[in-house]
N, C-alpha and C positions, 0 to 999 in steps of 0.2 A: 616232901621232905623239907624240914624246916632247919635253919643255917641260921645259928647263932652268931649276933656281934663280938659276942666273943672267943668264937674257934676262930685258929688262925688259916689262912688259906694256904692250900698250898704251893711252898713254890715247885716252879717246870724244872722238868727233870733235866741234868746234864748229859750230854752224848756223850755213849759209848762208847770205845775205842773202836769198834768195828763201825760205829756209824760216822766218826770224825774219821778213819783212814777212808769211807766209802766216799766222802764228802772233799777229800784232800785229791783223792783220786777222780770224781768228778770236775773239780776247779783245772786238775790239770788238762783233763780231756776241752777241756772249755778254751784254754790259754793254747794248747794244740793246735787247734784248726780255727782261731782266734773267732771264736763266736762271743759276740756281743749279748748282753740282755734285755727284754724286748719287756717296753713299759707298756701298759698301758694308757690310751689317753683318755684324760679325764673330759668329761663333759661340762662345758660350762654354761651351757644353754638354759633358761630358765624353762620347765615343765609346760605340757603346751598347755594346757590351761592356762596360766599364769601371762603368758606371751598376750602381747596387745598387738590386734590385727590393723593395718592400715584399711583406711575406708577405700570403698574401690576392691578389695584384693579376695572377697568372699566369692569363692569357685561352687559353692552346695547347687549352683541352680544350673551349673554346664554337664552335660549328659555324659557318660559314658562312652567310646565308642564302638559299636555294634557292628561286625563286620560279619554276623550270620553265618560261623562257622562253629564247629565245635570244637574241642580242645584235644580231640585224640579220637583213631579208629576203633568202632566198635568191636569186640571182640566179640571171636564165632565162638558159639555154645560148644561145648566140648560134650562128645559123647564115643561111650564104648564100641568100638566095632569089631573086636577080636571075638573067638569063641573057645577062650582058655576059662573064663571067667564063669560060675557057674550059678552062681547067685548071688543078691546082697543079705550079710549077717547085721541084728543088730545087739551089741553084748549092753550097754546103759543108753536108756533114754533116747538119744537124737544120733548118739554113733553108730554112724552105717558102715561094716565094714567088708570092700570086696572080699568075697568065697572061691579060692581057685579049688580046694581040694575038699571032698567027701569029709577027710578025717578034719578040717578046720570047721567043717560043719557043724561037726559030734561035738570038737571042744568048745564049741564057743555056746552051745545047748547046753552042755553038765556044768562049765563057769557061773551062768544063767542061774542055771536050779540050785546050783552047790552040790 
């Protein structure tokens, strides 16, 4: 889409009466329970690239440290041991889907063929 210098842009629209009462009604919930507004703070830090490192202060060569544990319990394999379940259907490609009943057997065959 190409945007002529000469169309004028538009200006933003005014609120609505329902969106300035929504808005009048919100400021007073605000002034209620006297909640303040919460800034953001800006970062004045220069980008770490940019930052110049004191000599001496390069840490790339101190290790990590290794305490030969691992980060959480392995979990146990889960498998079926009921005998409600009568076989696995699969109706596309990689979907396996449990089979309790004869007649989901049928459907999910004539789904298959059409």
């Amino acid at each position: 889409m190409i945007i002529h210098p000469h169309i004028p842009k538009r200006k933003p629209k005014k609120p609505n009466a329902q969106q300035r009462a929504l808005k009048a009604n919100w400021q007073e919930i605000l002034r209620k329970y006297d909640v303040k507004p919460v800034h953001k703070k800006q970062d004045h830090r220069k980008p770490a690239d940019a930052r110049v490192m004191r000599p001496g202060s390069d840490t790339r060569h101190i290790p990590s440290l290794d305490t030969a544990y691992g980060i959480a319990v392995k979990k146990e394999t889960q498998q079926y041991t009921g005998d409600a379940m009568i076989g696995i259907g699969q109706l596309h490609k990689s979907n396996a889907v449990p089979v309790f009943r004869q007649e989901d057997a049928e459907d999910q065959a004539k789904m298959r063929r059409g």
